[in-house]
C-alpha positions in Angstrom: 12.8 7.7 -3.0 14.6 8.2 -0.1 12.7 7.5 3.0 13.1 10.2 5.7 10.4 9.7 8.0 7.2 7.8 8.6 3.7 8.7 10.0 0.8 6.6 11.5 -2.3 8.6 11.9 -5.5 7.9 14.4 -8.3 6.0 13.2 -10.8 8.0 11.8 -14.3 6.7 10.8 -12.5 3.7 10.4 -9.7 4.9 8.2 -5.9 5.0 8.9 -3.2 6.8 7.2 0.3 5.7 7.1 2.8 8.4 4.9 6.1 7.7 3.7 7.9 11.3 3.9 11.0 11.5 1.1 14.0 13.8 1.1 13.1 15.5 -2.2 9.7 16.1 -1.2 7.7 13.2 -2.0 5.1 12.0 0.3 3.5 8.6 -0.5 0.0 8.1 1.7 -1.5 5.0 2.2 -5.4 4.6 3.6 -6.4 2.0 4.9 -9.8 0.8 6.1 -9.8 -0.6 9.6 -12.5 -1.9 12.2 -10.5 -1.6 15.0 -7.4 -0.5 16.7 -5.5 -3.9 15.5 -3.4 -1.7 12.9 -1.5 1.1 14.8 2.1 1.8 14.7 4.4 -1.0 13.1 1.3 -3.1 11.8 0.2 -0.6 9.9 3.6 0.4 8.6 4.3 -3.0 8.2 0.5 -3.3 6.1 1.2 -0.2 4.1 4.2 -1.3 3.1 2.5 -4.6 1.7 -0.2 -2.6 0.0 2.5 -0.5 -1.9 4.5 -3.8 -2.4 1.3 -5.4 -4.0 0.4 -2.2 -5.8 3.7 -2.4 -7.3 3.3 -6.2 -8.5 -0.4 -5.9 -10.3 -0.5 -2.2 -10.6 -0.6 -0.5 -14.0 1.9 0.5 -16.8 0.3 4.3 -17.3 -1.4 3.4 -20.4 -3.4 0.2 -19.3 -7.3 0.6 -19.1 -9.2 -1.3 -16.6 -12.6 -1.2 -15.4 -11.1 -1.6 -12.0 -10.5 1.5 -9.4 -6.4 1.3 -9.6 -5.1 -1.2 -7.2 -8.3 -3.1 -7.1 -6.5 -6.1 -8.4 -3.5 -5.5 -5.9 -6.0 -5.2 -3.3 -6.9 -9.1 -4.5 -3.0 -10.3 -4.5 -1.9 -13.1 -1.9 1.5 -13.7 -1.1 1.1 -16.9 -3.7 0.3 -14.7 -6.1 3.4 -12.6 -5.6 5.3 -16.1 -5.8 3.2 -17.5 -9.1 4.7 -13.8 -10.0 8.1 -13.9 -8.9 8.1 -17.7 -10.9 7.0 -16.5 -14.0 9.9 -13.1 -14.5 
């Protein structure tokens, strides 16, 4: 994906969106839950962009089952777990 643009929303009942806007098309959103106004503009790009990373990392092949809401064990992932990772490939 190409990235075009990029989009911080308000907080909204405590949610934030941040989308990733593609040339073809694509838009990639990512909510995230928020007590305050800590993540606005490039922390929250900066923390979607770790979501998606982490997503990416644990997420699933398509054909995996889990008991889990997708991303749930992303959700989990440290930064030492991206290294344990990164050690093991």
């Amino acid at each position: 994906m190409q990235l075009l643009e990029t989009h911080v929303g308000s907080v909204v009942d405590g949610k934030l969106t941040v989308e990733f806007v593609g040339e073809g098309g694509e838009l990639v959103s990512v909510r995230m839950v928020t007590d305050d106004r800590s993540l606005a503009g490039d922390s929250a790009v900066r923390h979607a962009k770790e979501v998606l990373v982490q997503l990416t990392a644990f997420g699933t092949d398509g054909n995996a089952t889990t008991s889990e809401p997708f991303g749930a064990a992303a959700s989990r992932a440290t930064p030492s777990d991206l290294a344990e990772r990164d050690e093991r490939q």
